[in-house]
VOPA-222895 format. One line per 10 residues: their letters; for each residue x, y, z of N, C-alpha, C. Coordinates in Angstrom, 1 decimal. Example, Ala and Ser with C-alpha at 12.3 -4.5 7.8 and 13.67 -1.06 7.14 Angstrom:
<rs>
as = 13.2 -5.7 7.8 12.3 -4.5 7.8 13.2 -3.3 7.8  12.8 -2.2 7.1 13.7 -1.1 7.1 12.9 0.0 7.9
</rs>
This chain:
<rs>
xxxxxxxxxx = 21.3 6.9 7.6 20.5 5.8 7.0 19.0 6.0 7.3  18.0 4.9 6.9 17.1 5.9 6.6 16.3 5.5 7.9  17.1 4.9 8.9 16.6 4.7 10.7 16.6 6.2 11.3  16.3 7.2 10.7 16.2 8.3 10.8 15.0 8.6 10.8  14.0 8.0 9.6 12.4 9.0 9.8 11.9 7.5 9.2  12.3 6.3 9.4 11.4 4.9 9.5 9.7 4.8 9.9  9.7 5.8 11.0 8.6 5.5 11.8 7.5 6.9 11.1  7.2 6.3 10.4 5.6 7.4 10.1 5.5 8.6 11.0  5.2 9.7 9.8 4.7 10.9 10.4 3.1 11.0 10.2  2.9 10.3 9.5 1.3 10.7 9.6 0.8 10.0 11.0
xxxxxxxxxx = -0.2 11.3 10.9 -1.3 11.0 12.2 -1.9 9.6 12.2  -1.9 8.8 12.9 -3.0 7.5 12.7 -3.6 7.0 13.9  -4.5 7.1 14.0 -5.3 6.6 15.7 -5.2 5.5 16.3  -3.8 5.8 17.3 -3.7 4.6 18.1 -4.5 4.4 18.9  -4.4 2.4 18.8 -5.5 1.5 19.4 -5.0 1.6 20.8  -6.0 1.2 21.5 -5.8 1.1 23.3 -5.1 -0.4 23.0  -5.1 -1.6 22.0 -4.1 -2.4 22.2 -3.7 -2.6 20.9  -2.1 -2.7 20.5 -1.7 -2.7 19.8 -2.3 -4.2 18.5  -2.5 -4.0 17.1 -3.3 -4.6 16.4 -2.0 -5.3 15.6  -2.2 -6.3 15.1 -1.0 -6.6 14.4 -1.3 -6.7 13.3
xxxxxxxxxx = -0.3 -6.5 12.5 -0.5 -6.2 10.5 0.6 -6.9 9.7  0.1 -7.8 8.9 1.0 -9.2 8.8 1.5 -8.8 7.3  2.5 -9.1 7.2 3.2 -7.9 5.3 4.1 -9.6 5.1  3.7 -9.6 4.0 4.6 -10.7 3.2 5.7 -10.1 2.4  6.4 -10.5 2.3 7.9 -9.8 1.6 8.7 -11.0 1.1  9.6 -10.8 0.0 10.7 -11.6 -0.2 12.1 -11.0 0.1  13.1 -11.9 0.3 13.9 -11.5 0.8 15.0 -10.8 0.0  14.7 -11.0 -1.2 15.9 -11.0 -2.1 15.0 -9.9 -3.6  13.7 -8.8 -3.1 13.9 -8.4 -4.0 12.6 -7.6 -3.3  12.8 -6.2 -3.6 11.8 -5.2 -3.6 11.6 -4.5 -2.3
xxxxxxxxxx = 10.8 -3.6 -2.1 11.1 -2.2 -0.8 10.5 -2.9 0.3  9.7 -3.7 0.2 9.2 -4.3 1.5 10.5 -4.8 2.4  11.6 -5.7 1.6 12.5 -6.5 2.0 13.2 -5.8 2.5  13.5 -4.1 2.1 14.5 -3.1 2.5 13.8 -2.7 3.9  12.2 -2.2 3.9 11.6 -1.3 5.1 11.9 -2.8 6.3  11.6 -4.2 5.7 11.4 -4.6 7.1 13.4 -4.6 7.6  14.5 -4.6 7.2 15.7 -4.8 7.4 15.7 -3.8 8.7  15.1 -2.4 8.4 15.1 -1.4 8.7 14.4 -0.5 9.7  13.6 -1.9 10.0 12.4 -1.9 11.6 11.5 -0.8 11.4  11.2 -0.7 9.6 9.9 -0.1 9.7 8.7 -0.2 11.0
xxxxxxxxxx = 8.1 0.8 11.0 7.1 0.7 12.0 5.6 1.6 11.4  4.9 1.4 12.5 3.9 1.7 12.2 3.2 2.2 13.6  2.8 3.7 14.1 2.7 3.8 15.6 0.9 3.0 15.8  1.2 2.5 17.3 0.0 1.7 17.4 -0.2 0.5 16.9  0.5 0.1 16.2 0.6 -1.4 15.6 1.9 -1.9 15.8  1.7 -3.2 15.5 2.7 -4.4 15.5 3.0 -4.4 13.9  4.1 -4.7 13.3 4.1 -5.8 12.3 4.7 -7.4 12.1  4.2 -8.2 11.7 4.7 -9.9 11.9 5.2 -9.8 10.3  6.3 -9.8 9.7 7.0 -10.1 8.5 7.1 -11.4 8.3  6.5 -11.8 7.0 6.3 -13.2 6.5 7.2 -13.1 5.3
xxxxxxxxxx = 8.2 -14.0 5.3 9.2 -14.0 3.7 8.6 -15.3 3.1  8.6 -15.0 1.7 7.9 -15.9 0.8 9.3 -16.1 -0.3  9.3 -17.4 -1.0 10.4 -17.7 -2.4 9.2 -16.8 -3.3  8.7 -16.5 -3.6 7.8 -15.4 -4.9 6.8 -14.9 -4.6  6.1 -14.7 -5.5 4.9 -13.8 -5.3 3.6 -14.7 -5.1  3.6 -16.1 -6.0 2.3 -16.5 -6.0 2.6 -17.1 -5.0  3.3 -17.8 -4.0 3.2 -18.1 -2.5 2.7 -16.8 -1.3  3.4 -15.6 -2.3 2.4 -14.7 -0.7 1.4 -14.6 -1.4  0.2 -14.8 -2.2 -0.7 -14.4 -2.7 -1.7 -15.9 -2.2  -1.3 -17.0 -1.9 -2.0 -17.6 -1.5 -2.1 -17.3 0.1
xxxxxxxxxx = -1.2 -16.8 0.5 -1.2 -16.7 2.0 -2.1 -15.7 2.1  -2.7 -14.6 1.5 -3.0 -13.4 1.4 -4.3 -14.1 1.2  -4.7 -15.3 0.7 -6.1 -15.6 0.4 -6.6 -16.7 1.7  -5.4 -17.0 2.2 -5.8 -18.2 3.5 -6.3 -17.0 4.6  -5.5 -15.4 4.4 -5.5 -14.6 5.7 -4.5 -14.5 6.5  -3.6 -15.2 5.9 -2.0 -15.6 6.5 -1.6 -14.2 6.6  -1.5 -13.5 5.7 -0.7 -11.9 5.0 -2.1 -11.0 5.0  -2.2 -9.8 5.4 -2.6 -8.5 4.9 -2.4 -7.7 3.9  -1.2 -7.7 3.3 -0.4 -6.6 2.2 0.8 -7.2 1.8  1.1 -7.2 0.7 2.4 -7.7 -0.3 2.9 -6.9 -1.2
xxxxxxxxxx = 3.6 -7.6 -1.5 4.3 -6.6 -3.1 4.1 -8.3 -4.0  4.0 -7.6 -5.3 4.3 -9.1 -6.4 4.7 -8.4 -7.8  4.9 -9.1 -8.6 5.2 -8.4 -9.8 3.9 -8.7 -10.6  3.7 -8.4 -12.0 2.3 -8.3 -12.6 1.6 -9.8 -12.5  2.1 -10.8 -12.9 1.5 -12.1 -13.2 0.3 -12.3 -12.0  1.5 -12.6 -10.7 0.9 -13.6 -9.7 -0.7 -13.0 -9.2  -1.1 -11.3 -9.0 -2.7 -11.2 -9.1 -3.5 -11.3 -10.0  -2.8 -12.1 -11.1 -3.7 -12.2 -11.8 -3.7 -13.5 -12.0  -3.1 -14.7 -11.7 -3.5 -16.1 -11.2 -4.3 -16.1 -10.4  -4.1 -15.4 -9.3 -5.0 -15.2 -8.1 -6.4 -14.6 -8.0
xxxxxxxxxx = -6.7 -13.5 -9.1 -7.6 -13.2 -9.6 -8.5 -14.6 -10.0  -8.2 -15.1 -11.1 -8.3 -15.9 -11.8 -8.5 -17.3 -10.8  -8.1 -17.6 -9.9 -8.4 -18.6 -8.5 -9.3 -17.9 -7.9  -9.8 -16.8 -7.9 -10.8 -16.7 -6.8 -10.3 -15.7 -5.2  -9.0 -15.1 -5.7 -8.5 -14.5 -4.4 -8.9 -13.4 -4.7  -10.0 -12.5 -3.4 -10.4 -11.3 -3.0 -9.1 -10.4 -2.5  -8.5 -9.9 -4.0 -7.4 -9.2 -3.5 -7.6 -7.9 -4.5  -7.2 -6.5 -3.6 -7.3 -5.5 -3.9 -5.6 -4.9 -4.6  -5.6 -4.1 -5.8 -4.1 -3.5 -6.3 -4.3 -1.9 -5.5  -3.5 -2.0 -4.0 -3.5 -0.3 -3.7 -1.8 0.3 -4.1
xxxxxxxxxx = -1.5 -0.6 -5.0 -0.5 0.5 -5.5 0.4 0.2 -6.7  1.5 0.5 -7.1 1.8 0.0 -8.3 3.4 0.8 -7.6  4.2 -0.4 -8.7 5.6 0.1 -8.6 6.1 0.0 -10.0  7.6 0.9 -10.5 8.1 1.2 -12.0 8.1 -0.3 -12.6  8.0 -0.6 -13.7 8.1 -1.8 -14.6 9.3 -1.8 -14.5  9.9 -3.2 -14.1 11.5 -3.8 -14.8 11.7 -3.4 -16.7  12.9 -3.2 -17.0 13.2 -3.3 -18.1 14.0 -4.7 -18.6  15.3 -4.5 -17.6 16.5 -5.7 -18.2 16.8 -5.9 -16.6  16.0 -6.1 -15.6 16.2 -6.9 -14.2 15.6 -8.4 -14.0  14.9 -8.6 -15.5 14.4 -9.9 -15.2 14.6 -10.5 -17.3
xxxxxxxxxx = 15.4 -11.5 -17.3 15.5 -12.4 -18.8 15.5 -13.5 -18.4  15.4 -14.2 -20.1 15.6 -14.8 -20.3 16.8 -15.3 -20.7  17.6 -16.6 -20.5 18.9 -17.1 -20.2 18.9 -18.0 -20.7  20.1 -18.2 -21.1 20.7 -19.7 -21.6 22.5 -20.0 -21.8  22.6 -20.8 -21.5 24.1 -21.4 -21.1 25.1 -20.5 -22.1  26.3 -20.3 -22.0 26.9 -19.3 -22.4 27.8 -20.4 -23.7  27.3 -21.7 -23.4 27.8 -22.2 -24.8 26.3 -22.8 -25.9  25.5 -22.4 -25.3 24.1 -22.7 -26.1 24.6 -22.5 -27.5  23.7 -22.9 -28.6 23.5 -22.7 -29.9 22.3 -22.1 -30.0  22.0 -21.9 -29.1 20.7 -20.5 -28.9 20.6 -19.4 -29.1
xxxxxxxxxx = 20.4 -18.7 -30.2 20.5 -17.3 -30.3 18.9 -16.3 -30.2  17.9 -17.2 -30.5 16.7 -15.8 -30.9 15.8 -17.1 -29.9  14.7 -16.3 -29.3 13.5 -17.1 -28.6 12.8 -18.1 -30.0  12.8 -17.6 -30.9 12.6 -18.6 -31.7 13.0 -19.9 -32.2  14.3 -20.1 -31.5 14.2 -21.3 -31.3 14.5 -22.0 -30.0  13.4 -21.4 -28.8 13.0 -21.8 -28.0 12.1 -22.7 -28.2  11.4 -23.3 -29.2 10.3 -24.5 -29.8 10.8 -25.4 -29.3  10.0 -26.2 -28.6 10.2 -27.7 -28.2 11.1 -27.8 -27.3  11.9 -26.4 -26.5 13.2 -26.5 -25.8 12.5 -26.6 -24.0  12.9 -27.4 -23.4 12.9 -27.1 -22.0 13.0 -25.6 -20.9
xxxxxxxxxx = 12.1 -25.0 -21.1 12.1 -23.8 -20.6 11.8 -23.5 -18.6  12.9 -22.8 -17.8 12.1 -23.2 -16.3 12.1 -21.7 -16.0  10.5 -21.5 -15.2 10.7 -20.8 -14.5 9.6 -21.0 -13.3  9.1 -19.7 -12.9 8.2 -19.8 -11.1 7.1 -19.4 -11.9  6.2 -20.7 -12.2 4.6 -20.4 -12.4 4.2 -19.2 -11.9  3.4 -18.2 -12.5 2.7 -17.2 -12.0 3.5 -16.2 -11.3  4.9 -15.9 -12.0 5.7 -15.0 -11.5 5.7 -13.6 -12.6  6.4 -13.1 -12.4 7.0 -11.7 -14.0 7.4 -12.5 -14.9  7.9 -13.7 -14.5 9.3 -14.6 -15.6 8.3 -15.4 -16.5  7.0 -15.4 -16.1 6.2 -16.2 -16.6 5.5 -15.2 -17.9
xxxxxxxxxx = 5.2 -13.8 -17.5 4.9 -12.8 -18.6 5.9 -12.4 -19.4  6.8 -12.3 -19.1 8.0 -11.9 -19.8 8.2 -13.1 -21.0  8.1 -14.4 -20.7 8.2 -15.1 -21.4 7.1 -15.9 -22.6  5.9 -15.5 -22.1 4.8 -15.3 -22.6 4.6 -13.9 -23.9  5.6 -13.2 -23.4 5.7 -12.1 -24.5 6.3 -12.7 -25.6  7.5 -12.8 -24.9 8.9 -12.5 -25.8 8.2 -13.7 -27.2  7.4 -15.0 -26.2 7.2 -16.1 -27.3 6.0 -15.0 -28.3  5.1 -14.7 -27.6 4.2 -14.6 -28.9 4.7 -13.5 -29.7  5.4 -12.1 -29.7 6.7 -11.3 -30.5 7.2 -12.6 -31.5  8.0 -13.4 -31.2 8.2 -14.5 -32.1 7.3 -15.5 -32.7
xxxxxxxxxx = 6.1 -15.5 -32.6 5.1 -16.0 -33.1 5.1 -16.8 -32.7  5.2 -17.6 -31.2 4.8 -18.7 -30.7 4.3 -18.5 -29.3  3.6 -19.5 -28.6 2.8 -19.5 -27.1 3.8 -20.2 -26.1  3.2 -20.6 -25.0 4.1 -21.3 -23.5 3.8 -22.8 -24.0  3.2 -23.2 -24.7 2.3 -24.2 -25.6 3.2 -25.1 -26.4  4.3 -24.1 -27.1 4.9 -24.5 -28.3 6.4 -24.8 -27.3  6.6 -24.8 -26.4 7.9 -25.0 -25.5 7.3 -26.1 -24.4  8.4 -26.3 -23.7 8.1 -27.4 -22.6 8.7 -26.9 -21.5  7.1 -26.3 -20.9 7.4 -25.3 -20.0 8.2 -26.3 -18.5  8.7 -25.9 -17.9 9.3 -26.3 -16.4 9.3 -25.4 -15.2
xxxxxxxxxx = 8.5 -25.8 -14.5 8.0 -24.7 -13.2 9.0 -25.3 -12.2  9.8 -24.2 -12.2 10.6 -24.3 -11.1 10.8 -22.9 -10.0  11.4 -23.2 -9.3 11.4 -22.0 -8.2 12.6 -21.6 -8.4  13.4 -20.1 -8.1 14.3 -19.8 -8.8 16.0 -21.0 -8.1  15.8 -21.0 -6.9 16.7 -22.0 -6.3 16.8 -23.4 -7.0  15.9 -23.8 -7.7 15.6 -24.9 -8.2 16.2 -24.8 -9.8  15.8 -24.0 -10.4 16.1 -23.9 -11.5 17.5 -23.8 -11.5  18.1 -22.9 -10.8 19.4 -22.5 -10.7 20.3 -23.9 -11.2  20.1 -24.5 -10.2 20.4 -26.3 -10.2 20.1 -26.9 -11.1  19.3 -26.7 -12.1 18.7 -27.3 -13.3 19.5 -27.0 -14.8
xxxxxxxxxx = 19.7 -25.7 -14.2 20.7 -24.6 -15.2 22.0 -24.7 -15.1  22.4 -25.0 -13.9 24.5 -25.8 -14.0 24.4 -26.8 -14.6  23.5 -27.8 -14.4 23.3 -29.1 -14.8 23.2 -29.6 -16.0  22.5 -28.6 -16.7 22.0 -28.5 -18.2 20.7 -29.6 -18.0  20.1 -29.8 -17.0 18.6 -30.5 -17.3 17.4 -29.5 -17.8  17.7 -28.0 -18.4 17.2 -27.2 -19.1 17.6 -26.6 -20.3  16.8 -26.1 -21.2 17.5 -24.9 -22.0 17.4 -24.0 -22.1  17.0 -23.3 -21.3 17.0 -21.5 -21.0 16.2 -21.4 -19.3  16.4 -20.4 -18.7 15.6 -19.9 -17.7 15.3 -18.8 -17.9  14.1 -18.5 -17.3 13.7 -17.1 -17.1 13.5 -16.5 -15.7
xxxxxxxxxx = 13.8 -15.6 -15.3 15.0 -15.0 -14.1 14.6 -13.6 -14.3  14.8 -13.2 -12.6 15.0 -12.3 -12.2 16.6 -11.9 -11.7  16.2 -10.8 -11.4 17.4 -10.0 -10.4 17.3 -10.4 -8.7  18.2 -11.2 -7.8 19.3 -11.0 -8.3 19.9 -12.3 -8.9  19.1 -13.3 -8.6 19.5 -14.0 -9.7 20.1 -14.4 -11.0  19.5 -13.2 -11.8 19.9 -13.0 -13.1 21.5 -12.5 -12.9  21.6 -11.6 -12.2 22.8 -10.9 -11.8 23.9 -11.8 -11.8  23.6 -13.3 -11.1 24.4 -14.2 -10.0 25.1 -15.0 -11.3  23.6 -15.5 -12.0 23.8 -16.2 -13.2 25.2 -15.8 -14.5  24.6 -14.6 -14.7 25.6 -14.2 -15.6 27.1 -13.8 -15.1
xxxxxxxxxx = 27.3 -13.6 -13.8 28.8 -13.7 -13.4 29.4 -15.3 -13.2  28.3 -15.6 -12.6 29.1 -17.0 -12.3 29.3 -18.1 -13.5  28.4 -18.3 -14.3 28.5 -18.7 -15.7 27.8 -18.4 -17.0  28.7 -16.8 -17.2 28.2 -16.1 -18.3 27.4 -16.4 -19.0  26.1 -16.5 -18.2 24.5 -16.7 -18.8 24.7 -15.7 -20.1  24.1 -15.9 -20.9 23.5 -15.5 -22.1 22.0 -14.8 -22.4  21.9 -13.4 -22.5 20.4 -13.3 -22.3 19.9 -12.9 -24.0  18.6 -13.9 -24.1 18.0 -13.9 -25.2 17.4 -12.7 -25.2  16.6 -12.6 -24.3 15.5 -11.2 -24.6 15.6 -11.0 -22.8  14.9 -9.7 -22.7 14.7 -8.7 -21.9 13.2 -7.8 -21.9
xxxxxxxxxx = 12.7 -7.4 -21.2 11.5 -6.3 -21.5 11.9 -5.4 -22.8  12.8 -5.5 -23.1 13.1 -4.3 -24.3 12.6 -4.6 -25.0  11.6 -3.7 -25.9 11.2 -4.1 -27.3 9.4 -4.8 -26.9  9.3 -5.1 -25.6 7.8 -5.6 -25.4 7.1 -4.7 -24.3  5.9 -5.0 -24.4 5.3 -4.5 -23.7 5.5 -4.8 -22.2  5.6 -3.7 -21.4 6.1 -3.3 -19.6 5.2 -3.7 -18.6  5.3 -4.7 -17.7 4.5 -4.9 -17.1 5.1 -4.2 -15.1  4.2 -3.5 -14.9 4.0 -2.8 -13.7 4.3 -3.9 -12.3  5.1 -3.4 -11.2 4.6 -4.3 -9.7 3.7 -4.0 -8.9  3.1 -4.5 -7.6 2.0 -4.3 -7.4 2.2 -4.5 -6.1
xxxxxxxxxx = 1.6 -3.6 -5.2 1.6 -3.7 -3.4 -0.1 -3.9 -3.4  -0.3 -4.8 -2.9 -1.7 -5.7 -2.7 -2.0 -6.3 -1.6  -3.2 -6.1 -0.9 -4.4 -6.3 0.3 -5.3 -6.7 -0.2  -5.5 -7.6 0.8 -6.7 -8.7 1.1 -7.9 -7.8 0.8  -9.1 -7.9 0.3 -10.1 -6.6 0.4 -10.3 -6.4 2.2  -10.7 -7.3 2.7 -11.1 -7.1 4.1 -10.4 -6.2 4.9  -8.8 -6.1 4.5 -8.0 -5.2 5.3 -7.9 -4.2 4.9  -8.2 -3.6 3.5 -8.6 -2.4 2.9 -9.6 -1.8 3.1  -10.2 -2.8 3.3 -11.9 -2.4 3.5 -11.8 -1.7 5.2  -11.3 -2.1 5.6 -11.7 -2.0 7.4 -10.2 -0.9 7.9
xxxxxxxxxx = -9.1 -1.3 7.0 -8.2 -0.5 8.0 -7.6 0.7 6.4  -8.1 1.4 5.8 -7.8 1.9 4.7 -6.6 3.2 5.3  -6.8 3.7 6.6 -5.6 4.6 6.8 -4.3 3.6 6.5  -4.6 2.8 7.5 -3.2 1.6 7.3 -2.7 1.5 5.9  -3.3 1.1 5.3 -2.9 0.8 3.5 -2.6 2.1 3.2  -2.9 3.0 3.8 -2.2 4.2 3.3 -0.8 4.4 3.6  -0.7 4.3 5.0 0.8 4.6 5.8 1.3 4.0 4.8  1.2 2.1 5.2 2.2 1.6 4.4 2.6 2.4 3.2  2.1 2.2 2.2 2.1 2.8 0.8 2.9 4.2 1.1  2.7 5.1 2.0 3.1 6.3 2.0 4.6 6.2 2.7
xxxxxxxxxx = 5.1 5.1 3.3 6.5 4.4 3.8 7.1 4.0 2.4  6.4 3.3 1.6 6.9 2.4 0.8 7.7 3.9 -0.6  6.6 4.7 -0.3 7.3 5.9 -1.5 8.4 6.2 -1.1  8.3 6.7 0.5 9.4 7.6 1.3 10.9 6.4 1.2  10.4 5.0 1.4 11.9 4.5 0.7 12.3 4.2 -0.2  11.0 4.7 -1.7 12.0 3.8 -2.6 12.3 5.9 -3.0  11.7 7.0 -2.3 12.8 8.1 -2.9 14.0 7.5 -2.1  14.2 7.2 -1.0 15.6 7.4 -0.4 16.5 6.4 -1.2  16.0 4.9 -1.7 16.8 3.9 -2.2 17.2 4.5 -3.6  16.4 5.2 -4.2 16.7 5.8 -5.4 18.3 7.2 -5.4
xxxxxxxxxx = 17.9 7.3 -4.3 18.6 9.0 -4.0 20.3 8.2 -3.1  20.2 6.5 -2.7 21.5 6.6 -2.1 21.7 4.9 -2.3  22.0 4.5 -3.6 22.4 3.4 -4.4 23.1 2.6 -3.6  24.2 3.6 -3.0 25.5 2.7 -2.8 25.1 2.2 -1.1  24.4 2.9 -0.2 23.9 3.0 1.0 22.6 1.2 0.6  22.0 1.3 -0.3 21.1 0.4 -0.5 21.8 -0.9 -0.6  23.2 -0.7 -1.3 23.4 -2.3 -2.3 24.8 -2.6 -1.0  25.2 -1.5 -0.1 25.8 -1.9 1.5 24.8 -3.0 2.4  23.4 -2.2 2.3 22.0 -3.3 3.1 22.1 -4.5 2.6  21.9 -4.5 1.4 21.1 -5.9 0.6 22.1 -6.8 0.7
xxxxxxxxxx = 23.7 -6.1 0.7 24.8 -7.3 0.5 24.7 -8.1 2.0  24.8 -7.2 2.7 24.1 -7.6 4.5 23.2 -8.7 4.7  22.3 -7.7 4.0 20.8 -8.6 4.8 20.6 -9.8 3.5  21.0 -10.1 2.5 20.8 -11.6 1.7 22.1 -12.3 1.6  23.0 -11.6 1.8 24.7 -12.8 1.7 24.8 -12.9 0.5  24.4 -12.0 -1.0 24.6 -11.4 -2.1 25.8 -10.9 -2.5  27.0 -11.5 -3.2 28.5 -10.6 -3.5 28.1 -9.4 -3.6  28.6 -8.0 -3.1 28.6 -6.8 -3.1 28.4 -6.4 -4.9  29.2 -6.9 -5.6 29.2 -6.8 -7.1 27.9 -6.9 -7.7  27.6 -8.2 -6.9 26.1 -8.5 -7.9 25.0 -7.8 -7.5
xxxxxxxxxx = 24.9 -7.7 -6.0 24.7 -6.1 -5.8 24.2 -5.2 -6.4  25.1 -4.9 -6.7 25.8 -3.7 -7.4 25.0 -3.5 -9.0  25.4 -4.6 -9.7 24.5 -5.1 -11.0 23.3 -4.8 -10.7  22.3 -5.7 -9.7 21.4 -5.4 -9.2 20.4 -4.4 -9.2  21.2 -3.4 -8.2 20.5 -2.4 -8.2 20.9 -1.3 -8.9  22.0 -1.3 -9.8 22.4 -0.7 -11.4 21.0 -0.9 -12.5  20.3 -2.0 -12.1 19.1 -2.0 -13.1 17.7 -2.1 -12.3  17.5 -1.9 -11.4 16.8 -2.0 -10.8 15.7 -0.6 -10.1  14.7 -0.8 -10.5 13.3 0.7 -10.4 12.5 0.6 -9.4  13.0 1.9 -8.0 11.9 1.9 -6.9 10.8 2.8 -7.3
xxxxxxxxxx = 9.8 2.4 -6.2 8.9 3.4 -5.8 7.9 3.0 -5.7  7.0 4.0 -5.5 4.9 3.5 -4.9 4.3 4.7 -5.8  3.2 4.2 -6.7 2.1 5.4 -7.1 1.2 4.9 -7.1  0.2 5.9 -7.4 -1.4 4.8 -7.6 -1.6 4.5 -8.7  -2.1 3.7 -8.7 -2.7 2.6 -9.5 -3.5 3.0 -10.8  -2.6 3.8 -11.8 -3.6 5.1 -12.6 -4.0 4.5 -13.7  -5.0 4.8 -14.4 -5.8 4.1 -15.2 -4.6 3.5 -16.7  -4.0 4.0 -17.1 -2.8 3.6 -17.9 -2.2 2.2 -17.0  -2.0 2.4 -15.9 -1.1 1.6 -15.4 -2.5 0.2 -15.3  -3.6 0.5 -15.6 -5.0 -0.5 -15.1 -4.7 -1.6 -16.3
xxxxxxxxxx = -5.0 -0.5 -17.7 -4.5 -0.7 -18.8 -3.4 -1.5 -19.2  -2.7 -1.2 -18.7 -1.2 -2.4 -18.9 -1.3 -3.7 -18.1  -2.0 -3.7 -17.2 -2.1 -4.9 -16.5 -3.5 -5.7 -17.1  -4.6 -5.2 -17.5 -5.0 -5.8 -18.2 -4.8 -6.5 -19.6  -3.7 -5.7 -20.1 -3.0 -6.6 -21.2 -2.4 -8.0 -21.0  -1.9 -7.7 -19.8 -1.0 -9.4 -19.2 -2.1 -10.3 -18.9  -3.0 -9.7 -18.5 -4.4 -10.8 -18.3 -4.9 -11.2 -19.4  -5.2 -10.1 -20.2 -6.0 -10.9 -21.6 -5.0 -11.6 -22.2  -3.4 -11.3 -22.2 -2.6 -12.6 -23.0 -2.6 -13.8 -22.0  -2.6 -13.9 -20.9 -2.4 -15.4 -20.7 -3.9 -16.3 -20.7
xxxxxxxxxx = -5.0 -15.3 -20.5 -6.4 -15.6 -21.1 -6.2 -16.6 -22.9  -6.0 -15.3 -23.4 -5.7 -16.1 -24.9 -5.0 -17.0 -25.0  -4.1 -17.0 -24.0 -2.9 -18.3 -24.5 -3.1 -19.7 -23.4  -4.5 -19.4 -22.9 -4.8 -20.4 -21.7 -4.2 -20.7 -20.9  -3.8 -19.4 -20.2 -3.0 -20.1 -18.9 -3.5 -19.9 -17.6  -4.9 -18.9 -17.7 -5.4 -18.7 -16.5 -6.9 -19.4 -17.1  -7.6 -20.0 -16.3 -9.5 -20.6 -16.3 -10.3 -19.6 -17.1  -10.0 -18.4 -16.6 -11.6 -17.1 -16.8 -10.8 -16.0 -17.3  -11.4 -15.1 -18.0 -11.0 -13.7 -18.2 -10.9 -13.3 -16.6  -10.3 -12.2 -16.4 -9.9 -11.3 -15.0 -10.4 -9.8 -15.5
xxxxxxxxxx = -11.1 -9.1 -14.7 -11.1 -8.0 -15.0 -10.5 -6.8 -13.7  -9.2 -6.2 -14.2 -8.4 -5.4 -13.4 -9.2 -4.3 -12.9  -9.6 -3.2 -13.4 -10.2 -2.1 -12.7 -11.3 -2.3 -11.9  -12.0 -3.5 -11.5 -13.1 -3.7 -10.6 -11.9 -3.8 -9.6  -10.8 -4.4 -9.6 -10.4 -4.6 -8.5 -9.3 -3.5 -7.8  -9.2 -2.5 -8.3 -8.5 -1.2 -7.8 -9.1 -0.4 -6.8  -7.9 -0.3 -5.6 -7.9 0.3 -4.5 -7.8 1.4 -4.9  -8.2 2.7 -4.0 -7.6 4.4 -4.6 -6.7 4.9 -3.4  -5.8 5.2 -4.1 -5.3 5.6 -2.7 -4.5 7.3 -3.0  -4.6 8.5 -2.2 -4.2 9.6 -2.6 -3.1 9.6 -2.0
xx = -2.2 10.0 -2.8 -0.8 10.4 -2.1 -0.6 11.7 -1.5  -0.1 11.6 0.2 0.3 13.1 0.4 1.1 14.0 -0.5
</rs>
């Protein structure tokens, strides 16, 4: 397992007293959630692991000072952008394709997002679920505008969605996973066919600014597991069934569709994330335009 070479090989200048480096993570989705299972380390430092329900809760924590570094999917820095959070992109991870849809009851009379008009729609403000759904409507010629959006958190929605106090959710993995076994959700759309939006490992500027080897290690950990999670599937979806109390199956589903890894933040990849900013700009969901490349970290990969 990968408690083998966890602990950084790069050189990094231990402090005469150990400094502590605070990483926000969720528990149910991405390599942070895997390194800390795994007593990532860092020589000379501490780390204090903060679990968040999404992205735009560690991104406020990240602007209180709560957090140092996160993972989020595309949306939430660019709400945060758009609020005023001094947050740096030092890295990027593969776009979901079909790990995050859109859903609706397996007896709906719903077939195309277009007639999602006027329908009750839930998801987590300022998440992926939020761009993804933002796409799929304007592809169909409609905004978040023309539906009746419902911000819910995925635990919440879930409950909204047995109930039928909704008509579709938009969902991630593993959720999405859980959904469709337990009551053969129905998926309208998927990333297929729209434009890909990138994940994002993100620092506060101040801790980029002052501890930039740090932001390296991490990042340079975060590659070294998503090669290993990539290279030993079944070793990963043994962890995750562990460490979240996830059916091994869904699991399984899970990480059947699911894309690791860390690179930098390459001008294509700036480019795509600017797109998700200028559509929720147009479709008024954020205050101000956001401009992405002012705010990119560089980071060289060994």
């Amino acid at each position: 397992m990968m408690k083998k070479w966890i602990c950084l090989l790069l050189a990094l200048p231990l402090l005469a007293q150990a400094a502590e480096i605070k990483i926000g993570f969720q528990k149910s989705a991405g390599l942070l959630s895997m390194m800390k299972t795994q007593g990532a380390a860092l020589p000379g430092h501490t780390i204090k692991w903060i679990e968040f329900p999404a992205g735009p809760q560690m991104l406020e924590a990240l602007n209180a000072g709560s957090i140092d570094f996160g993972s989020t999917g595309a949306p939430p820095p660019i709400f945060a952008q758009a609020g005023g959070v001094d947050l740096l992109y030092v890295g990027a991870e593969p776009a979901p394709v079909n790990s995050e849809a859109i859903i609706v009851p397996k007896e709906s009379t719903l077939r195309t997002v277009a007639q999602l008009k006027g329908k009750r729609v839930a998801f987590q403000k300022g998440s992926g679920s939020h761009f993804l759904l933002a796409s799929a409507l304007q592809k169909a010629g409609l905004k978040i505008s023309d539906i009746t959006p419902i911000f819910l958190s995925p635990s919440d929605a879930r409950a909204a969605f047995v109930s039928g106090g909704i008509d579709a959710w938009v969902v991630w993995d593993p959720y999405l996973a859980s959904a469709q076994k337990a009551y053969q959700a129905r998926v309208l759309a998927d990333y297929t066919g729209l434009p890909l939006a990138n994940g994002f490992y993100l620092a506060s500027r101040k801790f980029a600014e002052q501890s930039p080897q740090l932001v390296s290690a991490l990042l340079e950990q975060v590659k070294a597991t998503g090669k290993w999670a990539s290279e030993h599937q079944k070793e990963v979806s043994t962890l995750l069934t562990q460490q979240t109390g996830v059916p091994a199956d869904i699991v399984a589903t899970w990480m059947g569709r699911s894309r690791f890894g860390a690179t930098p933040v390459t001008p294509d990849i700036v480019a795509s994330q600017q797109r998700v900013a200028d559509l929720f700009y147009q479709q008024k969901l954020i205050p101000k335009a956001v401009n992405i490349a002012s705010r990119v970290w560089t980071w060289q990969p060994k």
